[in-house]
C-alpha positions, 0 to 999 in steps of 0.5 A: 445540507450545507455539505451537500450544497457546497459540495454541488457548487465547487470543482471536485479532490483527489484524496487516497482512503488506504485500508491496511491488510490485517486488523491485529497490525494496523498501526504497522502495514498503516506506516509501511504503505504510507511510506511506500506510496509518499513516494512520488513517482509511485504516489503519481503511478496510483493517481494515473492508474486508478483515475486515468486507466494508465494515462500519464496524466499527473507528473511526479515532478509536479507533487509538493507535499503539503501538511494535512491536519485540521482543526475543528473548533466552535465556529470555525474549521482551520487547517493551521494550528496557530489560528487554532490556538490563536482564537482559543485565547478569545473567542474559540476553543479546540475541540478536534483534531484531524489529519491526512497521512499524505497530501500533496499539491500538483501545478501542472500546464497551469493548474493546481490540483490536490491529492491526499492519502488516508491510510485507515483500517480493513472496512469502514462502513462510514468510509463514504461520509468520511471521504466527503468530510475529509473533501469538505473540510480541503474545500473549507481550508480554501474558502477560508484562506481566500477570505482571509486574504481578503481581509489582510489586504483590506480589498471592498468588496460589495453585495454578493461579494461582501457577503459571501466573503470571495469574488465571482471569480474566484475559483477553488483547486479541485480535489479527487478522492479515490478509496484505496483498499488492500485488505485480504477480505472482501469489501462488504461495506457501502460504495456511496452515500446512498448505500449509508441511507434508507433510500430504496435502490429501486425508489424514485426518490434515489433519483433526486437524492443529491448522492456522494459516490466514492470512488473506491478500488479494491485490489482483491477484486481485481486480476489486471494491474498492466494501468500501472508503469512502477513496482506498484504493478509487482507489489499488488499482485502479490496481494492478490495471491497472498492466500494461495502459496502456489499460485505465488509461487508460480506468478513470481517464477514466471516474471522476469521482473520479480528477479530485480526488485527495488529495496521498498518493494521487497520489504513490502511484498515480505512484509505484507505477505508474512514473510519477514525473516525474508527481510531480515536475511535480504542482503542474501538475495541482492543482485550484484552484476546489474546496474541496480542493485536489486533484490531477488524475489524467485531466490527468496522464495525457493529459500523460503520454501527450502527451508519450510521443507527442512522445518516439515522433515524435523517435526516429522522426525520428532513425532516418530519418535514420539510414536516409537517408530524410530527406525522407519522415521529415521530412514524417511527422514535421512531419505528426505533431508538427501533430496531437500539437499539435492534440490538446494544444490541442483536450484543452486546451480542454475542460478550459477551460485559459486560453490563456496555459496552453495557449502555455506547454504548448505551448511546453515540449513542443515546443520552440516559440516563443511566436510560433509556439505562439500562431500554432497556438493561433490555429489550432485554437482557432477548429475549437472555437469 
């Protein structure tokens, strides 16, 4: 009841639920995209996009990043850890700590406002009541602050005023909360805090339930991403195709945009991908003539897919030999590895790779020597020429 009666009597938050993609790796795609989104121009990006259809309405110039944990302890809610431990020498004890990954406060034409970011794991089926925890406990770090400001300054305040602790004017900076959520599966869990309860969706009793409606977004539900002006438009579609390898392939190949990413980007499309030697190997796919120094995501995965090619026509070899069928395997397999070699040398070339490059690809991938990578090279070149 009394979050329900606060809730209904205040302006709306701005918080960000963010759900990481794989279970086993939650703690690490948790960190990459709290980094990712902290910043904030990205960080304004996702508010416009998900809570205005696009609209700039929020100014990255106008974010400060502010802490956010809270401390519940007997009798108080406190968002500062030396009230905390101030009251626990008397009459309070801390009983639990918690935290938002990212918040952040925006003033702007005159009015504050703020936002914060959860970054939690796959499905909650609590996430509703969590977020309403998380906008009460912003509300109450406010409410709190204003009577104590009170008190410091030793204002009178009188009937209503002197009880509730704050002025009839006093107002509190609105928070929204939106639920962001990047997992592979589909969101099955509830949407509201109805969905939480036993209410029948058809009873009329739902009409008088005083509910909490979560906002939430789920990138695998959506094929659009044109509300967004960054890289956060690049980055989430690849999510939406991470299961399927060609219409990846295919959406990568036909932007331009995927030729010059940002460094942040790329790590977090490899990364959350499943595709890391990509990162590791990254300063192979940098531009070097534009006026940023880009990475190359079409180079990255024609590489990739190269070389998953050359790993297919090895284990092939291995296994006919196994088989005892040597010699077809042998004459497949050199037949095979001639236009893996081909192709590298022909995709090479269209994106104007110096020879020089092309003999060192050459040689790393597929354990030639110079000598004989130049004789290839010689080869194929001339088809192009």
């Amino acid at each position: 009841m009394i979050l329900c009666t606060i809730g209904a009597c205040i302006l709306p938050v701005l918080c960000i639920a963010v759900f990481s993609a794989e279970g086993g790796k939650v703690g690490k795609y948790d960190g990459l995209m709290g980094r990712y989104l902290s910043n904030r121009e990205r960080f304004a990006d996702l508010m416009n996009g998900i809570m205005f259809d696009g609209k700039q309405m929020i100014d990255p110039k106008s974010l400060e990043r502010e802490a956010g944990d809270y401390f519940e302890t007997e009798g108080s809610l406190e968002a500062d850890q030396s009230k905390v431990e101030r009251k626990s020498q008397g009459k309070y004890r801390r009983v639990q700590r918690r935290y938002r990954d990212l918040k952040m406060r925006s003033r702007q034409n005159g009015q504050f406002r703020i936002f914060a970011l959860e970054n939690q794991s796959v499905v909650d089926y609590t996430m509703p009541l969590r977020c309403m925890e998380y906008d009460f406990l912003d509300y109450q770090e406010q409410l709190n602050d204003m009577k104590e400001t009170y008190k410091i300054k030793k204002e009178t305040l009188r009937g209503p005023e002197k009880l509730c602790g704050i002025r009839k004017r006093d107002r509190l900076l609105p928070v929204y909360t939106v639920c962001l959520y990047h997992g592979e599966e589909e969101w099955d869990g509830p949407r509201s805090l109805s969905d939480m309860t036993c209410i029948d969706d058809e009873s009329e009793e739902k009409t008088n339930f005083s509910d909490y409606q979560m906002r939430l977004y789920c990138i695998n539900e959506q094929q659009d991403f044109q509300v967004f002006h960054t890289e956060l438009k690049q980055f989430f579609q690849a999510l939406v195709y991470r299961k399927d390898k060609e219409k990846l392939k295919e959406l990568i190949d036909n932007s331009v945009e995927y030729q010059n990413l940002s460094e942040e980007t790329f790590e977090m499309i490899v990364k959350f991908l499943g595709m890391s030697e990509l990162w590791k190997n990254r300063n192979n796919f940098m531009n070097h003539n534009d006026k940023r120094e880009g990475f190359n995501m079409c180079q990255a995965i024609r590489e990739l897919r190269a070389e998953e090619r050359a790993i297919g026509r090895e284990e092939g070899m291995e296994i006919g030999i196994e088989q005892g069928i040597e010699q077809g395997i042998e004459q497949g397999i050199e037949q095979g590895i001639e236009q893996g070699i081909e192709q590298m040398i022909l995709e090479n070339l269209e994106e104007h790779r110096t020879e020089e490059t092309i003999v060192g690809k050459l040689v790393r991938w597929f354990s030639l020597t110079r000598e004989q990578a130049k004789m290839y090279y010689d080869k194929y070149a001339r088809v192009v020429v």
